[in-house]
BALOBA-1460 file (C-alpha; in Angstrom, 3 decimals):
// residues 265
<rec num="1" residu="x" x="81.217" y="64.095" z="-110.687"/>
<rec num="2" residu="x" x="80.363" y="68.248" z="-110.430"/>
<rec num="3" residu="x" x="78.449" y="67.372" z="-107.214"/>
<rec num="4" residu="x" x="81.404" y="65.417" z="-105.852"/>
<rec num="5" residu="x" x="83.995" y="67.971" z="-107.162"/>
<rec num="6" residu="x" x="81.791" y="70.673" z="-105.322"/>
<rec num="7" residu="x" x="81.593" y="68.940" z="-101.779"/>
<rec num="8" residu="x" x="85.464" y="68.511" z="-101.685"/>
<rec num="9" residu="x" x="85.942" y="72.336" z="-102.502"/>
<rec num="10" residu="x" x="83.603" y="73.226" z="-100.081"/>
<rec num="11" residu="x" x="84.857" y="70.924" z="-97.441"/>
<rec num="12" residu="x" x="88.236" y="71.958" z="-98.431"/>
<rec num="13" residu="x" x="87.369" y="75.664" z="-97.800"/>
<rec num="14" residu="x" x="85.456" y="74.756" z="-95.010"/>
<rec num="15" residu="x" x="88.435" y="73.514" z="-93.180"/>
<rec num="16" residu="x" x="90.864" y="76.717" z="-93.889"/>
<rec num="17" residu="x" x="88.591" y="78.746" z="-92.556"/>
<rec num="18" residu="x" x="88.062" y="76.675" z="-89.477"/>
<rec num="19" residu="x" x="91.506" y="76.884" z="-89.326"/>
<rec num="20" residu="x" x="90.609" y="81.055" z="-88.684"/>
<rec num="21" residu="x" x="89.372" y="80.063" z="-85.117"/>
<rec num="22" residu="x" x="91.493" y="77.980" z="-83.580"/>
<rec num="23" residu="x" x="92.544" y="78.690" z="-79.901"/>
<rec num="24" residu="x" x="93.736" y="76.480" z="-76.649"/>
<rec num="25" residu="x" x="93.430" y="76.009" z="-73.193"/>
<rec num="26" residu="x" x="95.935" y="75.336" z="-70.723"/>
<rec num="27" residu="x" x="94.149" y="74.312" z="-67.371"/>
<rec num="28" residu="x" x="95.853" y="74.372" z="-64.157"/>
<rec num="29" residu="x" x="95.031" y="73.243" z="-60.089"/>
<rec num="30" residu="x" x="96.998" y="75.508" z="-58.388"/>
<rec num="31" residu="x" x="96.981" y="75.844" z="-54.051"/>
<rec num="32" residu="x" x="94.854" y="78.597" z="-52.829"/>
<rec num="33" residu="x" x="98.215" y="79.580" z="-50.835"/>
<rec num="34" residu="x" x="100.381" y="79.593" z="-54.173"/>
<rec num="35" residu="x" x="97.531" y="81.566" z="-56.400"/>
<rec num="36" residu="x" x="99.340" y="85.340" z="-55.190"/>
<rec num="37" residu="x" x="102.574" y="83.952" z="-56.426"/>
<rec num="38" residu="x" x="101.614" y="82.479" z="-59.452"/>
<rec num="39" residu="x" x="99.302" y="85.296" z="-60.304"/>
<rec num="40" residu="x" x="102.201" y="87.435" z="-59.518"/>
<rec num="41" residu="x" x="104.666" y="85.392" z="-62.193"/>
<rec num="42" residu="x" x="102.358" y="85.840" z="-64.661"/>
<rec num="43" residu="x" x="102.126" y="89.578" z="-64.406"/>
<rec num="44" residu="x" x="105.924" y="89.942" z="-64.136"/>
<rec num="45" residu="x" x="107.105" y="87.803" z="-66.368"/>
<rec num="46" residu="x" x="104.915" y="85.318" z="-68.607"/>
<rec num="47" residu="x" x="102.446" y="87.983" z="-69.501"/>
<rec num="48" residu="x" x="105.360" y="90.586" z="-71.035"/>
<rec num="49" residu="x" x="106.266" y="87.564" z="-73.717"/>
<rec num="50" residu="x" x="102.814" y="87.043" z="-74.209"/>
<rec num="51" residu="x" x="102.014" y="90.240" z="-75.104"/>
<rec num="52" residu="x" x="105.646" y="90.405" z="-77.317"/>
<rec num="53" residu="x" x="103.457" y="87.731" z="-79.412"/>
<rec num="54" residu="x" x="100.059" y="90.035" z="-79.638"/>
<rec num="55" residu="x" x="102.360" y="92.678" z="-81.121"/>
<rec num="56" residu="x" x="104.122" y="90.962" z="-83.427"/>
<rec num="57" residu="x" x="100.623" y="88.833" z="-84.159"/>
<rec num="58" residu="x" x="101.796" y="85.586" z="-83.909"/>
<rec num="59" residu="x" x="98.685" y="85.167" z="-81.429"/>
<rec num="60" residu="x" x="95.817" y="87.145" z="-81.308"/>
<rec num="61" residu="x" x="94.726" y="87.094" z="-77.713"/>
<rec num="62" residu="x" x="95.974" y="86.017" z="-74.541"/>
<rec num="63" residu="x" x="94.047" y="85.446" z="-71.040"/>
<rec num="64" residu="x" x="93.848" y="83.966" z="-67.483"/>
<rec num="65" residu="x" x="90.480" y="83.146" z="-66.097"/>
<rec num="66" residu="x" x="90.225" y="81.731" z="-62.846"/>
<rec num="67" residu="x" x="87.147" y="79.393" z="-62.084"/>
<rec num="68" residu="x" x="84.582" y="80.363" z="-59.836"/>
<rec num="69" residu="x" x="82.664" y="78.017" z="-57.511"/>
<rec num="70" residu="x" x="83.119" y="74.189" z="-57.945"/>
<rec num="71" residu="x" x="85.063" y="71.453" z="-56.840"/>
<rec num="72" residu="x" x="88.753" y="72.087" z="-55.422"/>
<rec num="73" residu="x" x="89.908" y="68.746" z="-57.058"/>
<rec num="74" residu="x" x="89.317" y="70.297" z="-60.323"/>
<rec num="75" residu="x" x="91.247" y="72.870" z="-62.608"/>
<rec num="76" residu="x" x="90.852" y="76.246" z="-60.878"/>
<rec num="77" residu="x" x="92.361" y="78.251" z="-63.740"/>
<rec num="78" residu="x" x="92.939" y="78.093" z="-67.462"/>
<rec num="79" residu="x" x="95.112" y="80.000" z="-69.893"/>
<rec num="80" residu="x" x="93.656" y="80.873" z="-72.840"/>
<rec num="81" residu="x" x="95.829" y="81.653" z="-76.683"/>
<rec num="82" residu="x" x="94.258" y="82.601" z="-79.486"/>
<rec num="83" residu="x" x="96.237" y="81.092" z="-82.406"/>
<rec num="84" residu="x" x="94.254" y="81.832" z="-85.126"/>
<rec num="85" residu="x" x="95.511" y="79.469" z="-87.217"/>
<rec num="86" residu="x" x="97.079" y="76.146" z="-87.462"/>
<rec num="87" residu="x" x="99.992" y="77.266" z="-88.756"/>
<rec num="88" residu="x" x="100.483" y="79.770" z="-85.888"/>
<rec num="89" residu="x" x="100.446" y="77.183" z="-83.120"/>
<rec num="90" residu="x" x="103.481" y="75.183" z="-85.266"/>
<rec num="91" residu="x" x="105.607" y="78.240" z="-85.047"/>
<rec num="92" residu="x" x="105.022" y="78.674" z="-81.244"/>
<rec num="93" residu="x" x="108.030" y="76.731" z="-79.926"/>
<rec num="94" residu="x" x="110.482" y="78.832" z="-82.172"/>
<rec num="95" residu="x" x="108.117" y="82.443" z="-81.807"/>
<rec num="96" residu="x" x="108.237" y="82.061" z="-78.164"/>
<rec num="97" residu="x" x="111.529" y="81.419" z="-77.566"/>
<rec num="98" residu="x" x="112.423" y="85.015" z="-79.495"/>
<rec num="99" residu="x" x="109.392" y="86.448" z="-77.720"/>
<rec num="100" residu="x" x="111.238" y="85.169" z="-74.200"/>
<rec num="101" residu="x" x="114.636" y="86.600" z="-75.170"/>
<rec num="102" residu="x" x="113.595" y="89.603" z="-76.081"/>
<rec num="103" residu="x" x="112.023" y="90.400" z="-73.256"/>
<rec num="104" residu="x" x="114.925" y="88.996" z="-70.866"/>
<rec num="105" residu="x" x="116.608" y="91.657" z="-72.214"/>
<rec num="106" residu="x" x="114.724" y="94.036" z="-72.092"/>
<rec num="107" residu="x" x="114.937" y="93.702" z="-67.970"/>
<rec num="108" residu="x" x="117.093" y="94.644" z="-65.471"/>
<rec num="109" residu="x" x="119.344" y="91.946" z="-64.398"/>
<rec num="110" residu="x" x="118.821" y="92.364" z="-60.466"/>
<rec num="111" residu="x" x="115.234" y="92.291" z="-60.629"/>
<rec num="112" residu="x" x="115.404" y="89.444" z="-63.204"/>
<rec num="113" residu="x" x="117.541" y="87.332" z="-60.871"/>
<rec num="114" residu="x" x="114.647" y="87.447" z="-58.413"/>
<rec num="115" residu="x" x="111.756" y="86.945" z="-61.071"/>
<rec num="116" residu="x" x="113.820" y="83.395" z="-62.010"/>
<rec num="117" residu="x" x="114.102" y="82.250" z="-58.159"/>
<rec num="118" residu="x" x="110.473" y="83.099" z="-57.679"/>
<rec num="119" residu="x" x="109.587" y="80.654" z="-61.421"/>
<rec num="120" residu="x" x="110.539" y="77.775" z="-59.290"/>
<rec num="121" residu="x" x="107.188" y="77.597" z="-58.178"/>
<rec num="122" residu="x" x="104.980" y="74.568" z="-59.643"/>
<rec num="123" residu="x" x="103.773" y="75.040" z="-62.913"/>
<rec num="124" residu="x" x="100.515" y="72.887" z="-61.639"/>
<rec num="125" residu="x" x="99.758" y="71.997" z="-65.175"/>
<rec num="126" residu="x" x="96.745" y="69.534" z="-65.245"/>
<rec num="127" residu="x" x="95.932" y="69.287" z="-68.715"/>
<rec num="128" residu="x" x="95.611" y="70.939" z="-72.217"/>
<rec num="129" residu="x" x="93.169" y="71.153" z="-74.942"/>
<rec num="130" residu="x" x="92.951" y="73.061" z="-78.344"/>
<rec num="131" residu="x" x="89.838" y="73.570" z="-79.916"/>
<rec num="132" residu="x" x="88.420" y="75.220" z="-83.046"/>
<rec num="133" residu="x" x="85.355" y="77.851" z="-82.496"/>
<rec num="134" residu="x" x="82.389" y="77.234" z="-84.399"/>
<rec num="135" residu="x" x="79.732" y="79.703" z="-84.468"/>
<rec num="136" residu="x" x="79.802" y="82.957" z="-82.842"/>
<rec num="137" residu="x" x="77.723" y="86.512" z="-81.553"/>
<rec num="138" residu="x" x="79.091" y="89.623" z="-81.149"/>
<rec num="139" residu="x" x="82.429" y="88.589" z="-80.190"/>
<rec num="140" residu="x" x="84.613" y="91.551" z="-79.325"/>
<rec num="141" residu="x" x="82.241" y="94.047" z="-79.360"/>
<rec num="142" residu="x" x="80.949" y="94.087" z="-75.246"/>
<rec num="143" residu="x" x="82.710" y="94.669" z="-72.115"/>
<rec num="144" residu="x" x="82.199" y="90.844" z="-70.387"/>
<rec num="145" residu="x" x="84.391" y="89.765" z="-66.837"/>
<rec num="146" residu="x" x="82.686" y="86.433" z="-66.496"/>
<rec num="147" residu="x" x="82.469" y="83.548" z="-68.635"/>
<rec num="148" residu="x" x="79.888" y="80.405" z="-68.607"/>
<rec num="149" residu="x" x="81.297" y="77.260" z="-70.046"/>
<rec num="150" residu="x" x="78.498" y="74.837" z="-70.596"/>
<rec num="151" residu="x" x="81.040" y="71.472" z="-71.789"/>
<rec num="152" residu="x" x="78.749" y="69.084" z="-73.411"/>
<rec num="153" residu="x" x="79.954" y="65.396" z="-74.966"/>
<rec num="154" residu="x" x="78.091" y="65.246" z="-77.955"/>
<rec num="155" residu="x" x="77.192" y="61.759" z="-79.842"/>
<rec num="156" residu="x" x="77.567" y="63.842" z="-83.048"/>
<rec num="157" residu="x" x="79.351" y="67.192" z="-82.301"/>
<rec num="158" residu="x" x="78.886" y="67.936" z="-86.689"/>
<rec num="159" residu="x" x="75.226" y="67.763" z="-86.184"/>
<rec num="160" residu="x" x="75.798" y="69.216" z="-82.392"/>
<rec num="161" residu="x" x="77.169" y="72.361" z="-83.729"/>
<rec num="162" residu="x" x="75.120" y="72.269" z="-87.049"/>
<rec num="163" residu="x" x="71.982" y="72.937" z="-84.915"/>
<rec num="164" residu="x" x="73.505" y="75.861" z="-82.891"/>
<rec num="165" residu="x" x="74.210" y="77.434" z="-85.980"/>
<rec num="166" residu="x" x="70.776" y="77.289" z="-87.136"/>
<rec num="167" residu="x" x="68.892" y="77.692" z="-84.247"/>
<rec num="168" residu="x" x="70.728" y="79.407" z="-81.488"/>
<rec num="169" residu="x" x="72.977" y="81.579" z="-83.265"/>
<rec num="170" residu="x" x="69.748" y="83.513" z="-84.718"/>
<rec num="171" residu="x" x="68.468" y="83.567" z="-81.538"/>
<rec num="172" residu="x" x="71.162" y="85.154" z="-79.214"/>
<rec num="173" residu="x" x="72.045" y="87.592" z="-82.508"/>
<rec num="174" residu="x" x="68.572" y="89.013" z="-82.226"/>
<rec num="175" residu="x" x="68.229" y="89.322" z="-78.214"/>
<rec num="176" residu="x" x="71.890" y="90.459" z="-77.900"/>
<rec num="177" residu="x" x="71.453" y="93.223" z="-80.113"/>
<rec num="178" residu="x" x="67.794" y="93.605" z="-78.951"/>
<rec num="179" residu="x" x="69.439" y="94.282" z="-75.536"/>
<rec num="180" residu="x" x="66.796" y="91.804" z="-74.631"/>
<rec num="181" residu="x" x="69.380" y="89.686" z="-72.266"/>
<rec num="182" residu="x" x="72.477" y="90.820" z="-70.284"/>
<rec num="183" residu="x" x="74.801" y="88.336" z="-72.275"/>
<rec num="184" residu="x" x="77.641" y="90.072" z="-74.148"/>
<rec num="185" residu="x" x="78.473" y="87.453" z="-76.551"/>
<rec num="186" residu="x" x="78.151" y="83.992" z="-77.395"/>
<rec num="187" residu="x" x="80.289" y="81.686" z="-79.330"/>
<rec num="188" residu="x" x="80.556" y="77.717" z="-79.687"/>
<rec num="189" residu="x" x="83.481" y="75.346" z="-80.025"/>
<rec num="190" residu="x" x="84.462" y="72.167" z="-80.826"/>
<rec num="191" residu="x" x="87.567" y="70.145" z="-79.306"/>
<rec num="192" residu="x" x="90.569" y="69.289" z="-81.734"/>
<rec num="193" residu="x" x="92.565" y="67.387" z="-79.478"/>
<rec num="194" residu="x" x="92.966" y="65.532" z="-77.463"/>
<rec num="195" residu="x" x="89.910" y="63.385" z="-78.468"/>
<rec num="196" residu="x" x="88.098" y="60.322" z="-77.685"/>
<rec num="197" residu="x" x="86.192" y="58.487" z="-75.240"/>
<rec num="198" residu="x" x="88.706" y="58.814" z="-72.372"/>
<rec num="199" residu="x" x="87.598" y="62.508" z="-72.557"/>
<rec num="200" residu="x" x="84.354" y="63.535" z="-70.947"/>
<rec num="201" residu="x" x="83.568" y="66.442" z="-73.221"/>
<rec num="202" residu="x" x="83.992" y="67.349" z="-77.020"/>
<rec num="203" residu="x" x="82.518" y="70.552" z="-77.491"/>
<rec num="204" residu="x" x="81.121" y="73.369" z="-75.500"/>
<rec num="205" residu="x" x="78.611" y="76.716" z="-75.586"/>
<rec num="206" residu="x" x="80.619" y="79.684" z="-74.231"/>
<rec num="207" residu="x" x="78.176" y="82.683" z="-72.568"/>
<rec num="208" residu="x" x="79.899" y="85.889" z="-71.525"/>
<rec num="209" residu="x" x="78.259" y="88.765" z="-69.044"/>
<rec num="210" residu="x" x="80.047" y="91.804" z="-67.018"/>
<rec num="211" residu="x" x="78.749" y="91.306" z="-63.782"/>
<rec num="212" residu="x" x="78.369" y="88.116" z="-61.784"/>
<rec num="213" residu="x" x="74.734" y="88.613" z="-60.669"/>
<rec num="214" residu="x" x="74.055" y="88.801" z="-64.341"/>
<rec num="215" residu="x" x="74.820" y="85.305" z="-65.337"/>
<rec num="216" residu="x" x="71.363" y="84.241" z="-62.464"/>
<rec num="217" residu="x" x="69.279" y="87.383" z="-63.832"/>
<rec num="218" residu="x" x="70.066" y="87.142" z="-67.729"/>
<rec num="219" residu="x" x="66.924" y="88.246" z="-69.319"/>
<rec num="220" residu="x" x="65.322" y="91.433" z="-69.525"/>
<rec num="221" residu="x" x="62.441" y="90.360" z="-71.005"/>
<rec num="222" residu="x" x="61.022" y="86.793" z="-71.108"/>
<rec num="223" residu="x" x="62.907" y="85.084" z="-73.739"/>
<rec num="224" residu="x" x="60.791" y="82.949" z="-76.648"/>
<rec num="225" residu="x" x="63.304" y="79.866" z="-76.488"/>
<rec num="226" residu="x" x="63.487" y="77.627" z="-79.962"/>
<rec num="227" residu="x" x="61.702" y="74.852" z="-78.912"/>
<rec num="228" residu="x" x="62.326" y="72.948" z="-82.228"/>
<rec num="229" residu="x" x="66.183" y="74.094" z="-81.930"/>
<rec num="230" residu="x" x="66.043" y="73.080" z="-78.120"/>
<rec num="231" residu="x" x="64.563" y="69.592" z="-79.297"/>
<rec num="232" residu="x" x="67.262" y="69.721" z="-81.772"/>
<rec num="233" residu="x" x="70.514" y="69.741" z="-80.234"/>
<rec num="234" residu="x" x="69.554" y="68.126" z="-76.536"/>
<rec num="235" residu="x" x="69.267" y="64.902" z="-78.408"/>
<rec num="236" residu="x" x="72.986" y="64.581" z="-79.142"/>
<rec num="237" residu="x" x="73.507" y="64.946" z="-75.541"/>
<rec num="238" residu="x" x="73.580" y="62.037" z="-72.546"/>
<rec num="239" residu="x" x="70.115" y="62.405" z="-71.006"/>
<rec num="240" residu="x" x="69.769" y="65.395" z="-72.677"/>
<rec num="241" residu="x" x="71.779" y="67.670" z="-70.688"/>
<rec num="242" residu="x" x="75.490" y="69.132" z="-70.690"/>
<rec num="243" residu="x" x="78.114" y="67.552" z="-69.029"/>
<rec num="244" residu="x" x="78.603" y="70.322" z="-66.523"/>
<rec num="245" residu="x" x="78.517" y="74.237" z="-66.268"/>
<rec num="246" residu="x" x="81.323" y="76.182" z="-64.865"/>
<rec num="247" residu="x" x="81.521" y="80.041" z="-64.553"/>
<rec num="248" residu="x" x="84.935" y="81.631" z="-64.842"/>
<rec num="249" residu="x" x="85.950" y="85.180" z="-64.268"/>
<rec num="250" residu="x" x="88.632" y="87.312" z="-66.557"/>
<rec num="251" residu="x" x="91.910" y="88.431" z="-63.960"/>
<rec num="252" residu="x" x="94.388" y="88.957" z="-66.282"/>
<rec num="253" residu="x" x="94.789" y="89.774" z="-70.014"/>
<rec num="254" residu="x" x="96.789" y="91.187" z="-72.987"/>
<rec num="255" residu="x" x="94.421" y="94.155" z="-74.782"/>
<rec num="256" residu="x" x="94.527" y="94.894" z="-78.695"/>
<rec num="257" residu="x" x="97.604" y="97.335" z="-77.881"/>
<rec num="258" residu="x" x="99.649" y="94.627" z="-75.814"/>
<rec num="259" residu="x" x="98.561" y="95.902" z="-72.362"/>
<rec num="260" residu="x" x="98.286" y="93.808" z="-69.705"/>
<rec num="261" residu="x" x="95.225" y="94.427" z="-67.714"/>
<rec num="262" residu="x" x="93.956" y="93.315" z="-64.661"/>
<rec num="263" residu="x" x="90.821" y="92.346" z="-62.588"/>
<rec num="264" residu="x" x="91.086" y="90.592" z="-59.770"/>
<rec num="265" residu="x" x="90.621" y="90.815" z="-55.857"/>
């Protein structure tokens, strides 16, 4: 009965801090001749209410990546917002609507008038996903511009995730803060919703660098791989590999301080 008692208070705890790490995506295909535009709404006008909600901390993070290589039939940019918590993404409806009135009028009306002609554009929405991170390395503490998302579909994404944490999150801790590799950070995930087997990935490995030419020339020394962890986690994946690899690049962001910044051609 103790041991029983002692798995649900674990579990229980398990789960609320989970709960700590929970963030979504918001993937979009939009035109190559519509990206100025909509890059240009987002830095008028989404990003101020955005960064209304990093002040007040009703989210802790807000960003726009936009994908890099790949096929144009796929998602060519993502939003991402850090919820934190559960019970932070069930307030959003009623926090962003303040948030959006707020900063309505904060701005002048003229100039307002022609941000709401040009948010007639497409919204190009494709699909959404929220997902609660897992294990994680040095998050925060590196300057990074370019993101590797290696999306895997898991048989087991418990045991999937189990086995980073053991094997690969000692590994990248020591060679990160070795300076041994030119990775910033490295963090895992798994997929909330939506889930299933209509869905061609569950979970995913996140690398981060500052420099493109980085990501192809990671290592500064030759790394000693954990061949028993390697063994370890391939097996939950179909032949043994992840579902695909896709390197997106940081344009647009909300700091700590609620400043937008930007990086982009």
């Amino acid at each position: 009965m103790k041991t029983i008692l002692l798995a649900f208070v674990c579990f229980f705890f398990w789960q609320v801090n989970a709960q700590q790490q929970v963030f979504a995506y918001d993937y979009r295909n939009v035109p190559e001749d519509e990206l100025k535009t909509f890059m240009g709404n987002e830095a008028m006008y989404w990003s101020k209410i955005h960064a209304n909600l990093v002040k007040k901390g009703t989210i802790n993070g807000w960003a726009m990546c936009r994908r890099i290589n790949g096929l144009a039939s796929e998602p060519n940019i993502y939003f991402f917002y850090g919820f934190g918590t559960l019970e932070n993404r069930d307030k959003m409806g009623e926090d962003w609507s303040q948030a959006e009135k707020e900063v309505r009028s904060s701005m002048d009306k003229e100039k307002l008038a022609m941000i709401d002609e040009r948010l007639k554009q497409k919204k190009y929405r494709v699909g959404q996903v929220l997902l609660q991170r897992s294990s994680s390395v040095n998050m925060g503490q590196g300057e990074w511009n370019y993101l590797v998302h290696n999306y895997a579909k898991a048989s087991n994404v418990t045991q999937f995730l189990e086995g980073q944490e053991k094997y690969f999150k000692p590994f990248f801790e020591e060679n990160i803060t070795a300076k041994n590799t030119k990775q910033v950070f490295w963090y895992t995930a798994a997929v909330l919703s939506p889930r299933g087997n209509g869905y061609n990935w569950n979970c995913y490995t996140v690398d981060a660098f500052k420099n493109y030419s980085d990501i192809f020339n990671a290592w500064n020394t030759t790394p000693n791989w954990p061949e028993e962890g390697m063994a370890e986690v391939i097996k939950f994946l179909p032949e043994g590999n992840f579902y695909k690899s896709v390197i997106w690049q940081r344009v647009m962001w909300i700091d700590d301080q609620g400043q937008l910044k930007t990086a982009w051609d």
